[in-house]
C-alpha positions, 0 to 999 in steps of 0.5 A, spaced: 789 489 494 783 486 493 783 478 489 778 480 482 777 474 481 775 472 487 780 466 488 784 468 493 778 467 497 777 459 496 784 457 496 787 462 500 794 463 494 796 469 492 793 471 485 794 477 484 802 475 483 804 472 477 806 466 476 814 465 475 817 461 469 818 455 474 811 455 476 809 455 469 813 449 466 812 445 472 805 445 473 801 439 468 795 442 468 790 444 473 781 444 473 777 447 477 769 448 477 764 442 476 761 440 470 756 434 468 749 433 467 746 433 473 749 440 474 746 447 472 749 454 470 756 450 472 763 453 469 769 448 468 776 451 467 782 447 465 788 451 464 794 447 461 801 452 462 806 452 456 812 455 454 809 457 447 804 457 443 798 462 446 792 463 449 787 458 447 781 458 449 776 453 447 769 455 449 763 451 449 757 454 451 749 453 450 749 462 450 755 462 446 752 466 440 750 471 446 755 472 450 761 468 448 766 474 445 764 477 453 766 470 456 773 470 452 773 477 453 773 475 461 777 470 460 783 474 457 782 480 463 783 475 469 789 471 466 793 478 464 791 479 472 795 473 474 800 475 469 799 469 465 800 471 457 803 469 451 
């Protein structure tokens, strides 16, 4: 099965398997992507797993009024796909 959100590809883990409880606590919080002044049409994810509590999604973004509810709508999408939920 092809990688949807095209991860896979760059670190070479198997995304398209849910992450277990285990994985979930253990980890802290991970980032990916870059950010900053000097950078354009950057993306930056923080993902931070806990046992309870939701999917919070803190979006900022200069298109937000255009396009923030496809971004969350995005977001939701590939997290149901790595079997993260709430």
């Amino acid at each position: 099965m092809s990688d949807p959100t095209g991860i896979a590809d760059r670190t070479g883990a198997d995304y398209n398997q849910p992450m277990s409880n285990a994985t979930q606590t253990a980890a802290k919080s991970a980032e990916s992507g870059r950010r900053g002044p000097d950078v354009r049409s950057d993306c930056w994810v923080r993902v931070t797993p806990a046992d309870s509590g939701g999917i919070a999604v803190d979006l900022k973004s200069k298109v937000e009024s255009m396009y923030g509810d496809s971004i969350r709508a995005q977001i939701t999408e590939v997290l149901g796909k790595l079997g993260v939920g709430h």
